[in-house]
N, C-alpha and C positions, 0 to 999 in steps of 0.2 A: 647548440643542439642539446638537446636533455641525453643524459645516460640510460641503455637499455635497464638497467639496475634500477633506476629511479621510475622509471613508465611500471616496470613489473611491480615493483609498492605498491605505489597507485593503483594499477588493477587488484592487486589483492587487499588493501585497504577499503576501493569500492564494493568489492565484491562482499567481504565483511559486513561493510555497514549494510548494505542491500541485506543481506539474511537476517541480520539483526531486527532493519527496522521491519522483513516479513515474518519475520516469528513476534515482532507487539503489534502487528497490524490484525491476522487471524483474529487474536482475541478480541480487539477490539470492533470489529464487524459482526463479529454471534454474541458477543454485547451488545451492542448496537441492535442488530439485528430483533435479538430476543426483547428490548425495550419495546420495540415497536407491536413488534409481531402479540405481544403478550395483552395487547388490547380490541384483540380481536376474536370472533367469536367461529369462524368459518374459513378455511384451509382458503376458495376462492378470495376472501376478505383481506387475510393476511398478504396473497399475494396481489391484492390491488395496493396496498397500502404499503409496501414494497416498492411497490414500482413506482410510487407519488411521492417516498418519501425525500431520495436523493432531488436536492433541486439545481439546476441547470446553472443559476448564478450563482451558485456559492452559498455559503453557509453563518448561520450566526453562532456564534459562543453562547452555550447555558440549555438552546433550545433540544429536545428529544431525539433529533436525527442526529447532532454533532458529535456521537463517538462509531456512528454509520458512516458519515460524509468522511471524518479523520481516518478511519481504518480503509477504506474506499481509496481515498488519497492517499496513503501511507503505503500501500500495498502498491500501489501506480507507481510511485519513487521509488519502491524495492527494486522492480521490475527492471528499470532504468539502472539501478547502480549496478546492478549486477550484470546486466549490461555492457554498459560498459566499459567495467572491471573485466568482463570475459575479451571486449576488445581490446582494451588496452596488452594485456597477459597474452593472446594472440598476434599483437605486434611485435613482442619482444620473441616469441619463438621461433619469427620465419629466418 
């Protein structure tokens, strides 16, 4: 069995990288973001081209949407570590 001492790292080690990687995620999404939106001429446009730009299967390296789709995904993994950093830190206190 692991030691409660070692689970509680863990949690706080997760919980770390989770903030970490959502404070480089933010920037990269209003980067992203602002790449896209900056070729557009009309508040409706931008938000059509918004919602076309994230694609369903994944994403290529180089292309215009890849530090939208990265910050998108990046922000979704924070979500999780923090997560279940809060879980783990929770087991060890009951």
């Amino acid at each position: 069995m692991v030691e409660q001492r070692t689970i509680h790292t863990i949690g706080t080690l997760s919980i770390a990288s989770g903030v970490a990687l959502f404070a480089l995620s933010i920037p990269a999404i209003l980067v992203g973001t602002a790449e896209i939106v900056s070729h557009t001429t009309t508040p409706g446009e931008a938000v059509t081209v918004l919602l076309q730009s994230i694609p369903a299967d994944g994403f290529v390296l180089g292309e215009t949407r890849t530090t939208l789709t990265l910050g998108v995904l990046g922000l979704g993994v924070s979500c999780w570590l923090v997560g279940i950093g809060l879980l783990l830190q929770g087991r060890t206190e009951r």
